[in-house]
LUMBA-958860 format. One line per 8 residues: their letters; for each residue x, y, z of C-alpha. Coordinates in nm, 3 decimals. Each point is the difference from the previous one (the first is absolute). Layout:
REM residues N
a = X:Y:Z; ...
This chain:
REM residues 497
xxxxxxxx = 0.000:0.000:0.000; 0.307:0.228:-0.014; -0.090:0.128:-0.305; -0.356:0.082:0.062; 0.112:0.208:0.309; 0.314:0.206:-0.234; -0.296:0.062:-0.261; -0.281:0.146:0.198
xxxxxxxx = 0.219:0.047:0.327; -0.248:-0.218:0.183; 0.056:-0.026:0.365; 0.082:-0.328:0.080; -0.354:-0.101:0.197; -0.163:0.107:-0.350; 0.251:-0.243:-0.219; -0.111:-0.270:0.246
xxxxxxxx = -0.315:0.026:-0.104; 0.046:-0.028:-0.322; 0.189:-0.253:0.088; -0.225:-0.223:0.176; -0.299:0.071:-0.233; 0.263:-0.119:-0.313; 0.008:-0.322:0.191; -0.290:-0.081:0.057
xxxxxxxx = -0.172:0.090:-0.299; -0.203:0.350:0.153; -0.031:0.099:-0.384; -0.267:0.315:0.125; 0.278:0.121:0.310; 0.267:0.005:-0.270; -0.262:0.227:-0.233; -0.077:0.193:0.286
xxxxxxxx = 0.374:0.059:0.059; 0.055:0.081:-0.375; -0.110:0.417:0.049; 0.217:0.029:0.333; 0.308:-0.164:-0.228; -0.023:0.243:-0.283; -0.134:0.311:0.147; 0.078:-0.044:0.384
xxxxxxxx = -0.156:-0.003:0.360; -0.031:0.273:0.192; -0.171:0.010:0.332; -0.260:0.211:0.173; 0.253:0.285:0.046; 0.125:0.000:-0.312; 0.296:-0.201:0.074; 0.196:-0.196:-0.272
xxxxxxxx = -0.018:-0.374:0.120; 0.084:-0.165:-0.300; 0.115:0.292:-0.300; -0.081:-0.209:-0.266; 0.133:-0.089:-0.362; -0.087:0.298:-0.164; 0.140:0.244:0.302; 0.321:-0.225:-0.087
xxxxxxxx = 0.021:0.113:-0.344; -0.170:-0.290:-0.167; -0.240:0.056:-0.244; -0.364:-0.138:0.065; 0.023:-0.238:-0.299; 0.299:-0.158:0.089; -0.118:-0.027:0.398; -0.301:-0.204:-0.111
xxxxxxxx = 0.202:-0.196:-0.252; 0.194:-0.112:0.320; -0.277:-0.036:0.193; -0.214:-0.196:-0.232; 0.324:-0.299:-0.036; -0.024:0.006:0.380; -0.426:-0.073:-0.001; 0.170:-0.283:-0.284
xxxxxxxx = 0.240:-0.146:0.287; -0.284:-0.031:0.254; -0.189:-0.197:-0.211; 0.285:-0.264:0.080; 0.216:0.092:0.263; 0.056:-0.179:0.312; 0.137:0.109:0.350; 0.275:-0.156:0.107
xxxxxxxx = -0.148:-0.313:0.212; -0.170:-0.060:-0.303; 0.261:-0.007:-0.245; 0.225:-0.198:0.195; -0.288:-0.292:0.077; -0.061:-0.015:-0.410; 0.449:0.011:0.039; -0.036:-0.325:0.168
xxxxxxxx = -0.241:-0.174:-0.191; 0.120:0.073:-0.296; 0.326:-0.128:0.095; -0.164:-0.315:0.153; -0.222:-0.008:-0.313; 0.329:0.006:-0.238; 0.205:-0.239:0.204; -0.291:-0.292:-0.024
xxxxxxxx = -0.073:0.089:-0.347; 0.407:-0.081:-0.048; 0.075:-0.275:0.205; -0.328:-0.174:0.035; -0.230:0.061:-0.286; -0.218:-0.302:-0.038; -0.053:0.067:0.359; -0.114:0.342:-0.035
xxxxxxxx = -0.219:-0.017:-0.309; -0.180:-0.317:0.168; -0.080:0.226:0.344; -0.122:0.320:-0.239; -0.207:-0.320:-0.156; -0.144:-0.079:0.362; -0.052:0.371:0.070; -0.227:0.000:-0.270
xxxxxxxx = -0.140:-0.339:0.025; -0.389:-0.006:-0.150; 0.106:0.320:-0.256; 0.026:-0.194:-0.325; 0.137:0.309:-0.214; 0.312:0.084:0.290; 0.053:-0.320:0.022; 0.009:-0.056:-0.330
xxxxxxxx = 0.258:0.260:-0.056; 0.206:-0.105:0.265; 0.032:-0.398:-0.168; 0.064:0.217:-0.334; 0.289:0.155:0.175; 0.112:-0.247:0.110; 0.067:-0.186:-0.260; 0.127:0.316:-0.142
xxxxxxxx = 0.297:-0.059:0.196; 0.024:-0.347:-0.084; -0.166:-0.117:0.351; -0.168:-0.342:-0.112; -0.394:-0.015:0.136; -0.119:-0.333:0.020; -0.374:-0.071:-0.073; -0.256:-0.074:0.289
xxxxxxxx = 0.087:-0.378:0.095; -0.172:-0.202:0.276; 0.293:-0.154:0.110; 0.215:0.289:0.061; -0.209:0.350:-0.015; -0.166:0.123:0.343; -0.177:0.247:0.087; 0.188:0.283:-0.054
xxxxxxxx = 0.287:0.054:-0.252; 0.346:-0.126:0.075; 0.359:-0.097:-0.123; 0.132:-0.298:-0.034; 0.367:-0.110:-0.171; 0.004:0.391:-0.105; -0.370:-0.042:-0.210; -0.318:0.152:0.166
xxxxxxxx = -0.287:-0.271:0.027; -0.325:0.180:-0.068; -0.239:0.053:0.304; -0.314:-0.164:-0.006; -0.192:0.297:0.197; 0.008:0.148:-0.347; -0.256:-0.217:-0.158; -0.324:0.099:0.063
xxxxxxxx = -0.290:-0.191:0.183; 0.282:-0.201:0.173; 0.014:0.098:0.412; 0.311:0.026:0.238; -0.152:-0.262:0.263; -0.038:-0.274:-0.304; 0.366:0.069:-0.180; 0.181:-0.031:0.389
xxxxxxxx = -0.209:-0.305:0.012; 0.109:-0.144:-0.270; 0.395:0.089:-0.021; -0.027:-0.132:0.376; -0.123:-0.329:-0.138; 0.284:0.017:-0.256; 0.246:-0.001:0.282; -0.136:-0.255:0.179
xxxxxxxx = -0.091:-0.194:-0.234; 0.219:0.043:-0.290; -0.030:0.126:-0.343; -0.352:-0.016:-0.162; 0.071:-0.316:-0.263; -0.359:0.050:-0.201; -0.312:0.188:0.045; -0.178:-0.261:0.097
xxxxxxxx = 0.273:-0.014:0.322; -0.016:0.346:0.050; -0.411:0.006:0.013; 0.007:-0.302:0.223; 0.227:0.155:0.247; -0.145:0.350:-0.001; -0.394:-0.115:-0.018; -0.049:0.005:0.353
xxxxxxxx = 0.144:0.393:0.057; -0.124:0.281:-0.151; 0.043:-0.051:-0.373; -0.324:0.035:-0.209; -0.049:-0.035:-0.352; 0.018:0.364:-0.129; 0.376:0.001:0.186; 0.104:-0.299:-0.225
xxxxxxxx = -0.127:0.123:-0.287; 0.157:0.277:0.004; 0.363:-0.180:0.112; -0.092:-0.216:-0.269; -0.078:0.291:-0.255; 0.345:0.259:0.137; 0.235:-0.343:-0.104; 0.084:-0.087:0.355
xxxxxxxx = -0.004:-0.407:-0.095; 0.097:0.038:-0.292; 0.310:-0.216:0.124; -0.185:-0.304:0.100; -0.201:-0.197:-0.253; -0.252:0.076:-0.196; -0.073:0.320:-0.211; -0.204:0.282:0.092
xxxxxxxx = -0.285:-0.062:-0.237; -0.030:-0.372:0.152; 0.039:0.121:0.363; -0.270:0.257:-0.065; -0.248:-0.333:-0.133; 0.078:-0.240:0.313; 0.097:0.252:0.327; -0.404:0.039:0.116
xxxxxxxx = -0.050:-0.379:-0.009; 0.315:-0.119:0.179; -0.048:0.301:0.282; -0.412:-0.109:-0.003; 0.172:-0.370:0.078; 0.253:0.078:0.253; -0.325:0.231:0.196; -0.227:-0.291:0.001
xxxxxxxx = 0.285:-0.252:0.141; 0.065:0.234:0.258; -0.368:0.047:0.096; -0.068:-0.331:0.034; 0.334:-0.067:0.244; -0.137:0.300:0.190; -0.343:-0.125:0.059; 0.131:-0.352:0.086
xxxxxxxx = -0.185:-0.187:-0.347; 0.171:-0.325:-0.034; -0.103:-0.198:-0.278; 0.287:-0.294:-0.067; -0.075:-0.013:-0.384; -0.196:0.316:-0.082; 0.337:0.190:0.133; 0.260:-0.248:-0.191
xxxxxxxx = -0.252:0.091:-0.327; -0.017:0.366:0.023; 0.389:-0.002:0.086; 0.082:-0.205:-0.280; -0.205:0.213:-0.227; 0.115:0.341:0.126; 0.368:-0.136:-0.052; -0.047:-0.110:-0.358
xxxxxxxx = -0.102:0.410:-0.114; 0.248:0.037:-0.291; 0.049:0.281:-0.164; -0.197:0.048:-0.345; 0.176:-0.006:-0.373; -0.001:0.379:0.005; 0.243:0.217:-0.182; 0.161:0.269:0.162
xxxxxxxx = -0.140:0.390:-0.037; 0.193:0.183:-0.283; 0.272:0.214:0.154; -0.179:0.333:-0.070; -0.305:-0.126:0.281; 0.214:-0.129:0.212; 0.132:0.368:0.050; -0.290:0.094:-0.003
xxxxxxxx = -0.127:-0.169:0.277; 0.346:0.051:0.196; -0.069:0.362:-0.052; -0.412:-0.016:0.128; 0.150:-0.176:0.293; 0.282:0.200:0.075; -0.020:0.312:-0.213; 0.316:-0.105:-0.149
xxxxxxxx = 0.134:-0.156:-0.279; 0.213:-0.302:0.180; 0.149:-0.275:-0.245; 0.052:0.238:-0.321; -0.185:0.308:-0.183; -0.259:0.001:-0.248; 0.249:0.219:-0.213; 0.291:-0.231:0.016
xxxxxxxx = -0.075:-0.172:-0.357; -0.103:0.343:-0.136; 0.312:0.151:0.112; 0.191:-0.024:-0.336; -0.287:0.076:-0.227; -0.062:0.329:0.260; 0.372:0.133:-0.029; -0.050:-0.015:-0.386
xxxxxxxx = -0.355:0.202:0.018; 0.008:0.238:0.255; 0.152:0.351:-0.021; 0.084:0.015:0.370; -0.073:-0.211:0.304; -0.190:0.127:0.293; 0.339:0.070:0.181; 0.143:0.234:-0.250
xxxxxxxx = -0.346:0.214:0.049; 0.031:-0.032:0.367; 0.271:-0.108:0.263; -0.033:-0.332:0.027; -0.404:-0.063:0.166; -0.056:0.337:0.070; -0.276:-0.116:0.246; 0.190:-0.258:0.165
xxxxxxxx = 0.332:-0.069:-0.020; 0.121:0.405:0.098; -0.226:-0.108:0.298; 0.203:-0.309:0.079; 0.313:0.209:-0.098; -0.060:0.302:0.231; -0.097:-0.217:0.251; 0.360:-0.199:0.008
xxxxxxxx = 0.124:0.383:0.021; 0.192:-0.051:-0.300; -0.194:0.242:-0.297; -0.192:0.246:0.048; -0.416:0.101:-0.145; -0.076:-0.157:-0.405; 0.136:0.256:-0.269; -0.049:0.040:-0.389
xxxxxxxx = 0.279:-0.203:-0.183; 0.232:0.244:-0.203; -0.089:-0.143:-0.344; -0.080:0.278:-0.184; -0.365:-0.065:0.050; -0.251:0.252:-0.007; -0.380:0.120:0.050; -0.179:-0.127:-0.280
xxxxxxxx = 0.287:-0.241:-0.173; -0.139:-0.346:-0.130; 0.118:-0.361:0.108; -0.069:-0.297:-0.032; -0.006:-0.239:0.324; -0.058:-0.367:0.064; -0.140:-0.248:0.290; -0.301:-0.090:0.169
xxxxxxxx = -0.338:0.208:0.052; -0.144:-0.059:0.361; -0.184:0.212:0.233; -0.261:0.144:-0.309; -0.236:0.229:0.142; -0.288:0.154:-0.249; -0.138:0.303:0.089; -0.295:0.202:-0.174
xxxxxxxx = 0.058:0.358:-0.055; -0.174:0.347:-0.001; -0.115:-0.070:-0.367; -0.127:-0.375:0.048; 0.299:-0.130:-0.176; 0.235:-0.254:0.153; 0.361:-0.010:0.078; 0.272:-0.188:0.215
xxxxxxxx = 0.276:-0.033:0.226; 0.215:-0.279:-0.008; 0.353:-0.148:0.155; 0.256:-0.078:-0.245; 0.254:-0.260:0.118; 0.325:-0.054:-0.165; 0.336:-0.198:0.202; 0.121:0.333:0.078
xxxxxxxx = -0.292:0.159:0.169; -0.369:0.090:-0.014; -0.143:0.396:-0.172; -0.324:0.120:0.021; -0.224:-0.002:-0.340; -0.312:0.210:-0.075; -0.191:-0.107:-0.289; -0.259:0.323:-0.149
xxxxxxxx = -0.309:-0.045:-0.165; 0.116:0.057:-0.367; 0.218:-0.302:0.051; -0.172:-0.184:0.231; -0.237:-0.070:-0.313; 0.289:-0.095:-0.197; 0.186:-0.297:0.335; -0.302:-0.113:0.181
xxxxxxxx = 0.019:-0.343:-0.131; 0.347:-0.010:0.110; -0.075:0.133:0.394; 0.066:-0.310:0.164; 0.137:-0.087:0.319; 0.352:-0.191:0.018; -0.023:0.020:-0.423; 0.367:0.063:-0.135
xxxxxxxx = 0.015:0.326:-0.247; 0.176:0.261:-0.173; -0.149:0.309:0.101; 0.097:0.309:-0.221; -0.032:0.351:0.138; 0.079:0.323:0.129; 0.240:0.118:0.326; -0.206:0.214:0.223
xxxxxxxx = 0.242:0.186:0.243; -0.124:0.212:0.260; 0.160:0.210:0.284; -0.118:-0.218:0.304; -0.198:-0.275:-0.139; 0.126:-0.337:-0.070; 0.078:-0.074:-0.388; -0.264:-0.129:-0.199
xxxxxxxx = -0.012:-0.166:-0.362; -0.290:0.145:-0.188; -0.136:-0.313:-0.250; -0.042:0.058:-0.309; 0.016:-0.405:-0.137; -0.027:-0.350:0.124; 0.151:-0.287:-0.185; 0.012:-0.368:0.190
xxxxxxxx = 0.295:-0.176:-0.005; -0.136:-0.303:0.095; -0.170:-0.036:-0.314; 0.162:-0.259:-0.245; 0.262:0.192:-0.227; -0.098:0.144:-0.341; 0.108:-0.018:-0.359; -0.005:0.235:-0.276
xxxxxxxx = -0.037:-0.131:-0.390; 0.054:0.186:-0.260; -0.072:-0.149:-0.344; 0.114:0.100:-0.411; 0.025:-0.107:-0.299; 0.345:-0.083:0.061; 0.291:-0.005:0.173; 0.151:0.321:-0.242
xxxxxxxx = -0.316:0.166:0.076; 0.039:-0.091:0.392; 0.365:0.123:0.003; -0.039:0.328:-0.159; -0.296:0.079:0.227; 0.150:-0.120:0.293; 0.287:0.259:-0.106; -0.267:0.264:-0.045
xxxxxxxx = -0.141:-0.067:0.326; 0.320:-0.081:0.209; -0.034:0.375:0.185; -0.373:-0.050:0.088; 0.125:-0.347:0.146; 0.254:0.154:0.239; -0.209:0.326:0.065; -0.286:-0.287:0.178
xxxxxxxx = 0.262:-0.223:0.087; -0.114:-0.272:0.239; -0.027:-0.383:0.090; -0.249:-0.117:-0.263; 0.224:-0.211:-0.312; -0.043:0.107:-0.316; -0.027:-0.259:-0.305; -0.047:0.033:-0.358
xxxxxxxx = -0.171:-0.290:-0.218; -0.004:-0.026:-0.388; -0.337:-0.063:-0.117; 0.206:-0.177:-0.302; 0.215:-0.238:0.152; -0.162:-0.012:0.349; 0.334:0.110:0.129; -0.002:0.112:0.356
xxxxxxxx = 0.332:0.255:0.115; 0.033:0.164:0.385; 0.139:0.327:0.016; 0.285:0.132:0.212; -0.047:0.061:0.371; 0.057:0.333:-0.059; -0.294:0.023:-0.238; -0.277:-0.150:0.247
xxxxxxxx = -0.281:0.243:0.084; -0.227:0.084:0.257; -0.279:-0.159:0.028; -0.176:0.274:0.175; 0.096:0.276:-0.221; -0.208:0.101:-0.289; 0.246:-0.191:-0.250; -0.256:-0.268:-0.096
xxxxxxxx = -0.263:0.272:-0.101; 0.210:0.208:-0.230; 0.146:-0.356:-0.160; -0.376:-0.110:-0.040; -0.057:0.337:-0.199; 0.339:-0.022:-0.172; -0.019:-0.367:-0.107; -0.344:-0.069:0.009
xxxxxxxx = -0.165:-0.215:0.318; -0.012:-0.319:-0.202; 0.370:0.037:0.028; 0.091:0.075:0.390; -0.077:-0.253:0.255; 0.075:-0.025:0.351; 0.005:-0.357:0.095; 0.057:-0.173:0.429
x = 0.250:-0.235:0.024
């Protein structure tokens, strides 16, 4: 505060002030303060107490240009027990984040146990820094998250409809007992305790036995009827019903439940269902076989747009007191300036507006992160057969950046990815004819260049030649219209392979 008290010659009570209200954040004492710093404080007598900045020689525009980067510092300064308790954690944070980082991420994972999205993040980060995270397993996850051998097990209390009392159950059985060898052993052991069938279905659902036998999809047929045999057993030794064959029947029966010829779910629902139980993708991403094909299409992942998951992972950052708040990415992007983005749609809200017309929100998910969409009505007309949750698109549109509001992709197209990839034909007379025009044409080509191949067939010899890579259009574009006009629609066809 020297400097406050040589530029307004405040006494030293009035610098404390100041002081105190910096400190704590008193944003209307420091404005109240702002008049006595420039012009001064005299008191009833006229007496100078404090003479002021402009008394000093220092012109009134400069002495609120001071003043106003001071009302800036109190937005974030600290007195000094304050600053020296975040000294200390952030030391403590930095030396566990160095030393003992599977450790660390796992307890930020248990801080936030039951918040899908953080703890999402967090497993993201983790593996970031090449910390292996080992799916939910029955025979070694528990309750919460842990480490073991330098990997961190996931925590059961992140699946939902699964409770605290039944998973301590059940990992105390495990020790007792030993490791859970099928899930018919594991149901027979745990029957008696607090396990129901919505808890096992979900276990069943998140991948937790996926390491015994049996699939999911043939767990999912049989579960109900060997936990509906194991009840009725137990009943019957409860109430003391003793029948010498009846028992030895219903035994024998119960024991022979096999599981059913069933084929496993494709991998894309088996995500899926990880992610309804947990809220996170567990064994893989939906994206990971588009992940190639994506790199070729898009102009810029969501990360280049944003720091990586603006929403989330500058949470999980700032939280490890390592970065500080989300900012724009310098990459030259602007207000207004088109890309072109791929991943997965979820969280599609419709909304009606002022004019009857409809419009949406969306999520778009890529591996780098997740930006918010907003879909208008002029092209809502043009996508709404695309708006579908968990469906894999390109989505082509406009940056909206706004002083403090989060960035935003305004839609203006749709196009699936998921749908089977297209063709297009072009057909001549001949292959002369199809050479010259392809020469003609090779600058419209690259101008819509895209992932669509482009062959040319002779009508004469039924001759059938691909193009160059670099001559593949865009299916999207408006190539196929002007070639329908230029070489008549009998001529251009867009075939699915």
């Amino acid at each position: 505060m020297q400097i406050v008290r040589d530029l307004a010659g405040y006494s030293l009570g009035r610098s404390d002030l100041v002081r105190r209200a910096m400190s704590k954040k008193k944003h209307d004492v420091m404005e109240e303060e702002r008049k006595n710093f420039i012009y001064g404080l005299d008191d009833e007598k006229g007496n100078v107490i404090v003479p002021g900045c402009v008394r000093n020689g220092i012109s009134e525009q400069v002495a609120n240009a001071i003043f106003n980067q001071m009302m800036d510092f109190a937005s974030y300064a600290f007195n000094k027990a304050h600053a020296a308790a975040y000294a200390v954690i952030g030391y403590q944070t930095a030396y566990l984040m160095r030393y003992y980082p599977a450790e660390f991420t796992a307890a930020m994972l248990n801080s936030f146990l039951g918040n899908a999205d953080k703890c999402y993040a967090y497993l993201r980060f983790a593996k970031g820094l090449g910390i292996e995270v080992d799916a939910p397993d029955i025979n070694l996850s528990e309750w919460k998250y842990k480490v073991k051998d330098g990997k961190i097990v996931f925590g059961l209390g992140a699946i939902k409809g699964v409770g605290k009392q039944m998973v301590e159950s059940l990992v105390e059985n495990r020790r007792s007992g030993g490791v859970y060898k099928t899930l018919m052993d594991f149901l027979e052991r745990n029957t008696n305790g607090s396990l129901n069938k919505r808890a096992v279905e979900a276990l069943i659902r998140a991948g937790v036995f996926d390491g015994l036998d049996g699939n999911r999809a043939q767990m999912l047929a049989v579960y109900e009827k060997i936990m509906d045999s194991f009840t009725q057993k137990n009943r019957k030794n409860i109430e003391g019903q003793v029948s010498l064959f009846g028992d030895l029947l219903e035994e024998e029966e119960m024991m022979t439940i096999s599981y059913p010829n069933l084929k496993e779910f494709s991998h894309k629902d088996l995500l899926f269902m990880e992610k309804e139980m947990t809220g996170m993708y567990l064994s893989g991403h939906p994206l990971d076989e588009y992940e190639d094909r994506l790199a070729r299409s898009v102009s810029h992942k969501v990360s280049d747009i944003l720091t990586e998951d603006h929403s989330i992972l500058d949470d999980v950052r700032d939280e490890a007191s390592m970065y500080a708040d989300a900012v724009l990415h310098e990459k030259d992007l602007k207000d207004g300036d088109r890309v072109i983005l791929g991943g997965l749609m979820r969280n599609i809200t419709r909304k009606i507006t002022r004019n009857s017309s409809m419009m949406a929100f969306l999520m778009l998910e890529d591996l780098s992160g997740v930006i918010e969409c907003i879909v208008f009505p002029k092209a809502y007309e043009k996508v709404v057969s695309e708006l579908k949750e968990d469906r894999i698109v390109l989505i082509r549109g406009r940056v909206s950046i706004k002083e403090e509001e989060n960035t935003k992709i305004i839609v203006e197209s749709i196009g699936n990815l998921e749908e089977k990839k297209k063709k297009l034909y072009l057909r001549f007379k001949d292959m002369e004819e199809a050479r010259m025009m392809v020469k003609t044409l090779r600058t419209v080509f690259k101008t819509f260049h895209g992932e669509m191949p482009v062959h040319v067939v002779s009508s004469k010899t039924r001759e059938v030649m691909q193009l160059s890579r670099d001559l593949w259009v865009d299916e999207w574009s408006p190539i196929v219209k002007m070639l329908e006009e230029k070489l008549g629609e009998d001529n251009v066809k867009v075939v699915e392979s």
